[in-house]
MIDOVO-225464 format. One line per field, with one value per residue (C-alpha): residue number from 1; residue in three letters; x, y, z. Coordinates in steps of 0.5 Angstrom, whole numbers. Layout:
% MIDOVO-225464
pos <- c(NUM,...)
code <- c(ALA,...)
x <- c(X,...)
y <- c(Y,...)
z <- c(Z,...)
//
This chain:
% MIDOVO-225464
pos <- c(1,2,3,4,5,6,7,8,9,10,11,12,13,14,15,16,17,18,19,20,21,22,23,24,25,26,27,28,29,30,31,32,33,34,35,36,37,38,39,40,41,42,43,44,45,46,47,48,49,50,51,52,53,54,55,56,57,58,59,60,61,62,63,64,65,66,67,68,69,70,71,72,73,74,75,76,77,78,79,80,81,82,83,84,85,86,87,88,89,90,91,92,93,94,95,96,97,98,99,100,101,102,103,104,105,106,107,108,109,110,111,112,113,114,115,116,117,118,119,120,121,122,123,124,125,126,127,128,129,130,131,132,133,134,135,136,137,138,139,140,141,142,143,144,145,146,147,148,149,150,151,152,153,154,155,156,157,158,159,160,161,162,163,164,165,166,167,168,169,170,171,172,173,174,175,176,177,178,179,180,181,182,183,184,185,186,187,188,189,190,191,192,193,194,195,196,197,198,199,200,201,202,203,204,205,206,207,208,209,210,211,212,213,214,215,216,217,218,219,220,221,222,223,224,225,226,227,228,229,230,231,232,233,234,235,236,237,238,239,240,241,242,243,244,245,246,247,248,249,250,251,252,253,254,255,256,257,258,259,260,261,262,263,264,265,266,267,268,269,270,271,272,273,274,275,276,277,278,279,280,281,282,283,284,285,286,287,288,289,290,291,292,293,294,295,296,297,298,299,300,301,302,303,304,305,306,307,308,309,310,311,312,313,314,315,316,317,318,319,320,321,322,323,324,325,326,327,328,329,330,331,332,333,334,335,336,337,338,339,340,341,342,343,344,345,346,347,348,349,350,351,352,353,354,355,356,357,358,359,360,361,362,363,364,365,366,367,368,369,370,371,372,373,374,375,376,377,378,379,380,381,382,383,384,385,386,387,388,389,390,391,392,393,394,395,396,397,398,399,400,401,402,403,404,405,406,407,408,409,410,411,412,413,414,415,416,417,418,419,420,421,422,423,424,425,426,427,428,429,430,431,432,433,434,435,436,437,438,439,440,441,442,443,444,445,446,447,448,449,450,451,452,453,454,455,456,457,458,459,460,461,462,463,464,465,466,467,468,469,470,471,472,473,474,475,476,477,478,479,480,481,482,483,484,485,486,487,488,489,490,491,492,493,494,495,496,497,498,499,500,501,502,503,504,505,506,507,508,509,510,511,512,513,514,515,516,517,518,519,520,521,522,523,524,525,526,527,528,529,530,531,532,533,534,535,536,537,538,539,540,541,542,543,544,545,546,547,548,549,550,551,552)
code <- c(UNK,UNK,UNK,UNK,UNK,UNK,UNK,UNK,UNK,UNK,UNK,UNK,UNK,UNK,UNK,UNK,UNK,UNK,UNK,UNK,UNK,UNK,UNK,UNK,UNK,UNK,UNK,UNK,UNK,UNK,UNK,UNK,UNK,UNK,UNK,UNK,UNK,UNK,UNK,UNK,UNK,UNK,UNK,UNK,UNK,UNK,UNK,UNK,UNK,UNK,UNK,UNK,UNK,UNK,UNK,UNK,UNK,UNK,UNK,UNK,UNK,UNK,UNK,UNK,UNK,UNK,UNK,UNK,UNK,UNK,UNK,UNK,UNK,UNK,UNK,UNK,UNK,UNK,UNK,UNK,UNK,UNK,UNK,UNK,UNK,UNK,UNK,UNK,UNK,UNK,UNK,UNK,UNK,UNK,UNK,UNK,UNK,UNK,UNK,UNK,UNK,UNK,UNK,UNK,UNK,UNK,UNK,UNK,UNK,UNK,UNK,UNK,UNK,UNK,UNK,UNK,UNK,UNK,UNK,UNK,UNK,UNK,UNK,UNK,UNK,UNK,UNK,UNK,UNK,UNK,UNK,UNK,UNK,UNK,UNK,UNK,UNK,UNK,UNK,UNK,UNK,UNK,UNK,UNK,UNK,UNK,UNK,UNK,UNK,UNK,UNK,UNK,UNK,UNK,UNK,UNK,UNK,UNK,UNK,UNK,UNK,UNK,UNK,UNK,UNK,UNK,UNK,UNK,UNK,UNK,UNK,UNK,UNK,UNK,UNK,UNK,UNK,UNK,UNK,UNK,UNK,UNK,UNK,UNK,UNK,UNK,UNK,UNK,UNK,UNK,UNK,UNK,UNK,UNK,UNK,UNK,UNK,UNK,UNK,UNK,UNK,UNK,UNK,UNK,UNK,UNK,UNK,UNK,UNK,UNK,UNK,UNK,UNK,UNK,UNK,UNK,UNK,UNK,UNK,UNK,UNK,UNK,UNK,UNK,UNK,UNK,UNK,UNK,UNK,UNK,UNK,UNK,UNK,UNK,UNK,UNK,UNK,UNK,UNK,UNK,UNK,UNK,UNK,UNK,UNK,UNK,UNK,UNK,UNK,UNK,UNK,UNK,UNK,UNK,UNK,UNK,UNK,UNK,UNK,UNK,UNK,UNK,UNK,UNK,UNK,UNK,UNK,UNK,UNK,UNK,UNK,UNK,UNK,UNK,UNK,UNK,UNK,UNK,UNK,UNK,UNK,UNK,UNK,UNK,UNK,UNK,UNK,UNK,UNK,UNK,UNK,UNK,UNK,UNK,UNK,UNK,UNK,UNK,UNK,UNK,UNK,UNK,UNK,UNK,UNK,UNK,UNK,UNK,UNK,UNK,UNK,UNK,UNK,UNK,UNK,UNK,UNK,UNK,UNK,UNK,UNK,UNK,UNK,UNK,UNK,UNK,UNK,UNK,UNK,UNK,UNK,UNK,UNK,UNK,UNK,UNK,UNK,UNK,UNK,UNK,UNK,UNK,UNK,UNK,UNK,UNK,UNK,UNK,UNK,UNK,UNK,UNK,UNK,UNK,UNK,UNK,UNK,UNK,UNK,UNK,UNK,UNK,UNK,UNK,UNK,UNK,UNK,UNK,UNK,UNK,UNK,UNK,UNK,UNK,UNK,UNK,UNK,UNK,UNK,UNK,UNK,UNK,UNK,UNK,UNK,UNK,UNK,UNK,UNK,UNK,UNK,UNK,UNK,UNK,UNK,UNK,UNK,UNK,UNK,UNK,UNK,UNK,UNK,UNK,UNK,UNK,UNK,UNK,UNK,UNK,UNK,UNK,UNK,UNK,UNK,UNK,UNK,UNK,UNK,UNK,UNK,UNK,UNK,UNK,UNK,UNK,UNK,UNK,UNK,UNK,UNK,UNK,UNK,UNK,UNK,UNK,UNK,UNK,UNK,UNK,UNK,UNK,UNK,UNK,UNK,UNK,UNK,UNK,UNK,UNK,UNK,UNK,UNK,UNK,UNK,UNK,UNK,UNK,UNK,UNK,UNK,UNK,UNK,UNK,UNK,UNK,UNK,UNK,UNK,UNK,UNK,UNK,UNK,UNK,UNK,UNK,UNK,UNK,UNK,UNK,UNK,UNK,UNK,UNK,UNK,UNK,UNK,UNK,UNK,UNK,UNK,UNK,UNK,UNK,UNK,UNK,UNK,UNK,UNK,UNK,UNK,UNK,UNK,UNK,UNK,UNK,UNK,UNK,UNK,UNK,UNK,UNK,UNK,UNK,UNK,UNK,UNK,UNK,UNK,UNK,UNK,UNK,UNK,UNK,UNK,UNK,UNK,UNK,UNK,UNK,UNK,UNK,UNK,UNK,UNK,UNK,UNK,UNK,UNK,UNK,UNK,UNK,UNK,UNK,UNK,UNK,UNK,UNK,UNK,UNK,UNK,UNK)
x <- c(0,3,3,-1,1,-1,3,11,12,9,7,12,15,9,5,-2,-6,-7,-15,-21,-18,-20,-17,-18,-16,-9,-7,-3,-2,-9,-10,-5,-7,-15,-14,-8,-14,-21,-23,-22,-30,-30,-27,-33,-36,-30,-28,-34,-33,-26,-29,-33,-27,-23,-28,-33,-32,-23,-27,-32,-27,-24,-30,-32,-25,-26,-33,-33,-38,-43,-45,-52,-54,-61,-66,-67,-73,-68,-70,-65,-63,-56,-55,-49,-50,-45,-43,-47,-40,-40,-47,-45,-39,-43,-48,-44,-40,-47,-50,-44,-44,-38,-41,-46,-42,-39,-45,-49,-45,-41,-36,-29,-27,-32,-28,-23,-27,-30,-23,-21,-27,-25,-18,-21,-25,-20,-17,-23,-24,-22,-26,-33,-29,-30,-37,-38,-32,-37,-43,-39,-36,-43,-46,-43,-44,-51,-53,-52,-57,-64,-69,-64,-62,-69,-69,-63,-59,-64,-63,-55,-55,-60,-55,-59,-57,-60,-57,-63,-64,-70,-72,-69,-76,-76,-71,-70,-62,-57,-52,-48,-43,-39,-38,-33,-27,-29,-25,-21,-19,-19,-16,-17,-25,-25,-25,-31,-36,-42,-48,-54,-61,-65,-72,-77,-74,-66,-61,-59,-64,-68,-68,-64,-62,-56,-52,-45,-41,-37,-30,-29,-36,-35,-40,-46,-51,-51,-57,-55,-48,-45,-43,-40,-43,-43,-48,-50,-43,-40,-41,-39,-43,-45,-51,-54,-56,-61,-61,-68,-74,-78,-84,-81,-77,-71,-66,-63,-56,-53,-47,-42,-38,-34,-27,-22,-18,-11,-14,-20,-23,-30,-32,-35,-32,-36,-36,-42,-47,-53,-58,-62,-61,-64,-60,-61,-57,-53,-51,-50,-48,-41,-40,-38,-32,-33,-39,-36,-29,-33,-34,-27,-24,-26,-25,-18,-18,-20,-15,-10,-14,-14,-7,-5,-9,-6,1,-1,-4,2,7,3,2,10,11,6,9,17,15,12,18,25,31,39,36,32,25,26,24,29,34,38,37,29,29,31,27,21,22,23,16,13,17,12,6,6,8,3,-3,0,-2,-8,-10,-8,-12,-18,-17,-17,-24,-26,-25,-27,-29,-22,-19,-13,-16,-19,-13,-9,-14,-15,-7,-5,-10,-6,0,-2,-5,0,5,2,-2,5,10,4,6,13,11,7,12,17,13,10,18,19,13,17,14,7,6,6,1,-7,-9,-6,-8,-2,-1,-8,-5,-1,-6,-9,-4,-3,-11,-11,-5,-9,-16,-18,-13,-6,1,3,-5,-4,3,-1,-6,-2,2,-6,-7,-1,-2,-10,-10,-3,-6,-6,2,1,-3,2,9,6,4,10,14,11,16,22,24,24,28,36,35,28,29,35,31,25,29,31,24,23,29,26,19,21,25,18,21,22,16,13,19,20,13,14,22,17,12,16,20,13,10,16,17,9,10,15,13,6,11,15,9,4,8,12,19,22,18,19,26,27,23,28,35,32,29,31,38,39,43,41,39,33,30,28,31,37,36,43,43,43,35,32,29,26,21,19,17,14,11,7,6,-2,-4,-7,-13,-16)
y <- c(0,7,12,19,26,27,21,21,14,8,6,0,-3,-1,-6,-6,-3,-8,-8,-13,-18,-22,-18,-24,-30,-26,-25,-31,-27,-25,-32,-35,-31,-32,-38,-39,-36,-41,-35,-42,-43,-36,-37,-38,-31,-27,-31,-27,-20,-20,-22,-15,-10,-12,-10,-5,-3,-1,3,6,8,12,15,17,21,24,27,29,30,37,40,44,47,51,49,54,56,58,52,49,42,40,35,33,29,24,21,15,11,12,9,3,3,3,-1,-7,-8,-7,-13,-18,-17,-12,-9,-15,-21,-22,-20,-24,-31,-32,-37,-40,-34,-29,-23,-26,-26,-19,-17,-20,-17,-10,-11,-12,-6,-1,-4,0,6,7,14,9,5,10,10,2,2,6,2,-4,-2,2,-5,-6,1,1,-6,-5,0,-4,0,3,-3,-5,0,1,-6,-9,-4,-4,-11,-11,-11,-7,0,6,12,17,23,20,19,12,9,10,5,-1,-1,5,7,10,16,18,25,27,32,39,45,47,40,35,30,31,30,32,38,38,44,41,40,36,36,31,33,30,25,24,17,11,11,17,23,29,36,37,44,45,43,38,39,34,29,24,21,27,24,18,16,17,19,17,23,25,30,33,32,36,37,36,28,27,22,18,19,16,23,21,27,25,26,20,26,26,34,34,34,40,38,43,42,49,46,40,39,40,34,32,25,21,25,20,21,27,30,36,40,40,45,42,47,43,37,30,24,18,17,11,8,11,19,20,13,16,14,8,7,10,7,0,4,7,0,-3,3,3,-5,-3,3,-3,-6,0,1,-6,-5,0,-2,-9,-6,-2,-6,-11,-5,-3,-11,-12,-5,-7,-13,-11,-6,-8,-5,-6,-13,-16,-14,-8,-13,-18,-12,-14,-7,-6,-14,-12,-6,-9,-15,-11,-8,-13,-16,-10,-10,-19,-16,-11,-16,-21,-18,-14,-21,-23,-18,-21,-28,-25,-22,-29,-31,-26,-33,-33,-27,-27,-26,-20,-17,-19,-14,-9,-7,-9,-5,2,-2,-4,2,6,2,0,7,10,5,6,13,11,5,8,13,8,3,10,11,5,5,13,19,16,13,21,22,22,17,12,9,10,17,17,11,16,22,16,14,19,20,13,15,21,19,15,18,19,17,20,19,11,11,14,10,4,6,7,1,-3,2,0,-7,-10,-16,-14,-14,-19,-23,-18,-21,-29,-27,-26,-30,-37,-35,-34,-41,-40,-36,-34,-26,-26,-28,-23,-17,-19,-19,-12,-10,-12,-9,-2,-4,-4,3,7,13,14,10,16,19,13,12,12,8,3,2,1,-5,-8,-7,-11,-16,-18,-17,-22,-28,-28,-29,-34,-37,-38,-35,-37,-39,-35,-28,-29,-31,-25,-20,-22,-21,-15,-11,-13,-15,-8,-6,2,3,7,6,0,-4,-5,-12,-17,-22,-28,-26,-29,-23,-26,-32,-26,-22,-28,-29,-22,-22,-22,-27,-24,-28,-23)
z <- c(0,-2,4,2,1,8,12,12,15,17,24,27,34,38,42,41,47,53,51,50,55,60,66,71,67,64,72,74,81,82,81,86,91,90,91,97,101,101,94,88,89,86,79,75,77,77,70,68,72,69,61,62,66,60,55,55,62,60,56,60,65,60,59,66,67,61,61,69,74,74,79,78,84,82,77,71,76,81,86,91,87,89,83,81,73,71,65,63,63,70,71,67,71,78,76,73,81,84,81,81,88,90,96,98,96,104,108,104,103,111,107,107,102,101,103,99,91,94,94,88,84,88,85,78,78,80,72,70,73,81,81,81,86,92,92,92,97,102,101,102,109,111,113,120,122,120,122,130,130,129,127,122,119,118,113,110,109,105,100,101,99,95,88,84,82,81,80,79,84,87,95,98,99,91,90,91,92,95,96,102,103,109,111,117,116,117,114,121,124,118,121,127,128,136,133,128,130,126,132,133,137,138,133,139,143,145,144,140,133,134,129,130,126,124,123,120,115,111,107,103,102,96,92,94,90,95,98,104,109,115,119,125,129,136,141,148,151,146,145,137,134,128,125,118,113,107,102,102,107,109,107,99,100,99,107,108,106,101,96,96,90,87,89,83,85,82,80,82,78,75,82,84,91,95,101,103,109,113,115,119,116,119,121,125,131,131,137,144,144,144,142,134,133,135,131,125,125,123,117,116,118,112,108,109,107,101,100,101,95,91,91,90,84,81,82,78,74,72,72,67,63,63,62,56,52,53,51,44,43,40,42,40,37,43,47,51,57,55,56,62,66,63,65,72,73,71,75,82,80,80,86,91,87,90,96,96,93,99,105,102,101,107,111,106,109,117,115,113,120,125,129,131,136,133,126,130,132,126,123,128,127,119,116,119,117,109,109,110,107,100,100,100,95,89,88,85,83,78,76,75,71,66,67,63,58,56,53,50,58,60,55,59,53,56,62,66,67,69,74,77,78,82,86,92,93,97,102,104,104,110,115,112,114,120,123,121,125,130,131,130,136,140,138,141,147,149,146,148,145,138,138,141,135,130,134,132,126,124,128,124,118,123,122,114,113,117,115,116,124,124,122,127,132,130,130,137,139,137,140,146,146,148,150,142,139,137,133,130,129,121,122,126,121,115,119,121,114,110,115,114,107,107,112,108,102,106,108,102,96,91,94,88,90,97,96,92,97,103,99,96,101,108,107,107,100,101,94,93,86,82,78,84,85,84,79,83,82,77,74,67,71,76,70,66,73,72,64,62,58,54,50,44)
//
C-alpha cells in the first residue's frame, strides 16, 4: 500500500494496547493469591467479571475520566436542586459492580473466602475506573456501622445489599438498591475529628435510633449524590456521634444537605468529590451519644481495607501495563523487556506489586475469619499498617512503570498516566501516613493483644527464613524502645510492613517471590529506586510470572 501525501512514515515497533482481554483470567498472580485464600469457588463468577472489565468497562473507564461529573446547584426556575450529573459510563461502571456483588457479596455469602472473591472483584474493577471504586468501597463498608442500629438497619441494608443499582436522583424509599457515602472531616481539623463543630439535636426525642437535625458543614464528601451518608456530628457536651443522613426526607423533600462546590481533584476525577452544608438536615442517630468514632471506625476500618486493595491494584496493573508495551517494543536486536537493565526493573515492579497484593489479601482471608480472636486482632492492626505501607509505595511504583513505557505512558491516552494521578489519593483519603502510624501506636497501647497477635503472625515465618529472623529480632528491639515510639513511628511501620510482606510470602507465595523480596528488601542494600535488585534473582521468570496472558 503507498503512503498518502498526508503521512510520512508507517507505524511499526509499537505494541497493541492492553485491551479487550479477559483481566481475571490474564492475571496469574491474582489467580494464585485467590486461591491461597479459600476464593477458588469463585472463579466462575470473576472469570466472568473480569470478560467485561476488559472490554466494555476499560472503555467506560476512559469515558468517565473524561466527561467529569457537573455540579448544578438550581434549577432553570432557581430551585434549591443540588445535582451533580454523571457521564452514562459511570453509570455503567457503578451499575455492573453492584449487580455482581461487589458491595454484598461478603455479607450475603458468610463462607470460607468471600471476602477474598470480593476483593478480588474490588482489584479488578480498579483496572476500569478506581474513581467509581469509592462509592462501592463506601456502600460496601457501611454495612457493620449501620447494622448495629436496628430500626435503621430494617430500612436500610435490604436495599444496600439488594444488587441492583439505581443512580437516578430520587427518594431511597423509591429505589430498590442505594448507595452510602460518609462525610467526617470539617475545614479546621481535617484529620483530627474531635475537633468538628457540626452539631446535632435531637427532633423530638434523644438516643440511639432516634432523629436529629444537623448544623455544620462538611470538607470533603465524595459521591454527594449517594442516598445517604454516614456523618460524625456533636451532640450536647460536645459527644461526637454517628449519624446516617439520607438526601431524601421520608416525606419526598429533599433534606437540607447543600453541595457548596465539587473539588477540582488531581486524580480520581470520574467520582464527584464535595464540600457540602447541613442546614437542619435530619439524621439517624447510630449507636449511643459520644460513641461516634467508635461506631464510624466500623466504616473506616474496612475502607481503609479497600485503599489497600485499590493500591494493590494500581501497582498491577501498572507493572502489566509496563511488561506488556516492552514486550512488544524491540530495541538493539532484543524485546526491550529481555534487555537486562529493563529486565531488572520490571521484575523489582513486579516483586512490590505481589507483595502489596499478598498482604492485602492476607487481611481479606483474616476478615474470612472473625470467629478466630486472633484473626480480629490481626486486622485491627495490619490495616494501619498496609495502608500505610502500599498506599505509599504506589506512587513511585506507577511513575517507574510509566517510566519504563516513556513519553507515550505520560500522554493521558494511555491508562498509566491516569495510574499516576491515581495514586496518592488512597495514602491521603482514610487517615494519611502519619495518622496511620499514630493510630497503630494507640492501638498497640490500648490492646496489647493486638501486638501480640501481629508478633505471632510474623514469628510463623521465623524459621523459613535466616534473614527474616534476624530482622524480626531487630524489630522487637525497636518496639521496645518506648521513650522514641512516637519519633520513630514512620521507621517503625515500615520494619513491621516489610516483615509482614515477607512472611506471607514465606508462608504462601512462591518461593522464587519470597526469596527475591528478602534478598531485596530486607537485606538491607541501600538502594532507593527499582531496578537494583542482584543478578542471583531470577528476573526474567518473575517477569514472565507477571506477564498478562492475554487471550483476544
Amino acid at each position: 500500500m503507498s503512503i498518502s501525501k498526508s503521512e510520512t512514515h508507517h507505524v511499526f515497533n509499537q505494541p497493541q494496547p492492553l485491551e479487550n482481554y479477559n483481566v481475571y483470567q490474564a492475571d496469574d498472580v491474582l489467580k494464585y493469591w485467590q486461591k491461597q485464600f479459600s476464593g477458588q469457588w469463585g472463579t466462575e463468577h470473576l472469570t466472568a467479571f473480569g470478560e467485561q472489565v476488559g472490554g466494555v468497562l476499560l472503555k467506560a473507564g476512559f469515558l468517565a475520566n473524561k466527561h467529569l461529573p457537573e455540579l448544578t446547584t438550581h434549577s432553570r426556575f432557581g430551585e434549591r436542586i443540588d445535582q451533580v450529573d454523571y457521564h452514562p459510563s459511570y453509570h455503567q461502571l457503578m451499575q455492573h459492580a453492584i449487580e455482581q456483588g461487589h458491595c454484598a457479596l461478603p455479607w450475603q455469602q458468610k463462607k470460607p473466602g468471600s471476602h477474598v472473591v470480593r476483593a478480588v472483584m474490588a482489584v479488578l474493577h480498579n483496572h476500569a475506573d478506581p474513581g467509581s471504586g469509592c462509592p462501592l468501597t463506601m456502600t460496601f463498608a457501611s454495612v457493620p456501622a449501620i447494622a448495629c442500629q436496628a430500626n435503621v438497619a430494617q430500612k436500610w441494608l435490604p436495599k444496600i445489599l439488594s444488587k441492583h443499582y439505581d443512580g437516578g436522583n430520587k427518594p431511597w424509599f423509591e429505589k430498590q438498591g442505594v448507595t452510602i457515602g460518609m462525610a467526617m472531616t470539617e475545614k479546621q481539623g481535617g484529620s483530627d475529628v474531635r475537633a468538628n463543630t457540626t452539631k446535632a439535636a435531637p427532633l423530638t426525642t434523644a438516643g440511639a435510633g432516634e432523629l436529629y437535625s444537623l448544623e455544620g458543614h462538611k470538607w470533603f464528601c465524595s459521591a454527594p449524590m449517594s442516598d445517604a451518608f454516614l456523618v460524625l456530628a456533636n451532640t450536647d457536651e460536645k459527644q461526637l456521634s454517628c449519624f446516617l443522613v439520607p438526601r431524601w426526607l421520608e416525606n419526598g423533600e429533599k433534606n437540607a444537605m447543600y453541595i457548596q462546590r465539587l473539588k477540582n481533584k488531581l486524580g480520581n476525577q470520574s467520582n464527584a468529590s464535595s464540600e457540602i452544608e447541613f442546614r437542619g438536615a435530619h439524621g439517624w442517630l447510630l449507636g449511643e451519644p459520644g460513641r461516634g468514632i467508635a461506631t464510624i471506625i466500623q466504616m473506616v476500618a474496612l475502607t481503609r481495607y479497600d485503599c489497600m486493595l485499590g493500591s494493590s491494584s494500581l501497582m498491577l496493573q501498572a507493572v502489566k501495563e509496563a511488561i506488556w508495551h516492552t514486550a512488544g517494543r524491540s530495541v538493539f536486536g532484543k524485546n526491550l523487556h529481555q534487555q537486562p537493565l529493563m529486565l531488572n526493573v520490571l521484575a523489582d515492579l513486579a516483586i512490590e506489586a505481589e507483595a502489596a497484593l499478598a498482604i492485602s489479601m492476607r487481611i481479606a482471608h483474616a476478615l474470612d475469619n472473625q470467629n478466630d480472636n486472633s484473626e480480629v486482632l490481626l486486622v485491627r492492626s495490619a490495616t494501619a499498617i498496609g495502608k500505610y505501607w502500599i498506599c505509599k509505595r504506589a506512587i513511585q511504583h506507577t511513575y517507574e512503570a510509566m517510566e519504563c513505557i516513556g513519553g507515550v505512558g505520560y500522554v493521558q491516552d494511555n491508562v498509566t498516566s491516569r495510574l499516576y494521578k491515581e495514586a496518592p489519593v488512597n495514602s491521603i483519603w482514610e487517615g494519611s501516613g502519619n495518622v496511620q502510624c499514630l493510630d497503630l501506636l494507640r492501638v498497640f497501647k490500648r490492646e496489647p493483644e493486638s501486638l501480640k497477635a501481629l508478633i505471632n503472625e510474623l514469628e510463623k515465618a521465623r524459621t523459613l527464613n535466616e534473614e527474616f529472623a534476624i530482622k524480626l529480632d531487630e524489630l522487637k528491639l525497636m518496639l521496645n524502645e518506648a521513650k522514641h515510639l512516637e519519633m520513630h513511628a514512620r521507621r517503625i511501620m515500615e520494619h513491621l510492613a516489610q516483615l509482614w510482606q515477607a512472611a506471607t510470602l514465606l508462608q504462601f507465595g512462591e518461593p522464587i517471590i519470597a526469596d527475591a523480596f528478602v534478598k531485596s528488601r530486607l537485606k538491607g542494600t541501600g538502594f532507593s529506586q527499582y531496578g537494583c535488585l542482584s543478578h542471583e534473582i531470577d528476573c526474567e521468570a518473575i517477569v514472565l510470572r507477571m506477564m498478562p496472558k492475554h487471550q483476544s
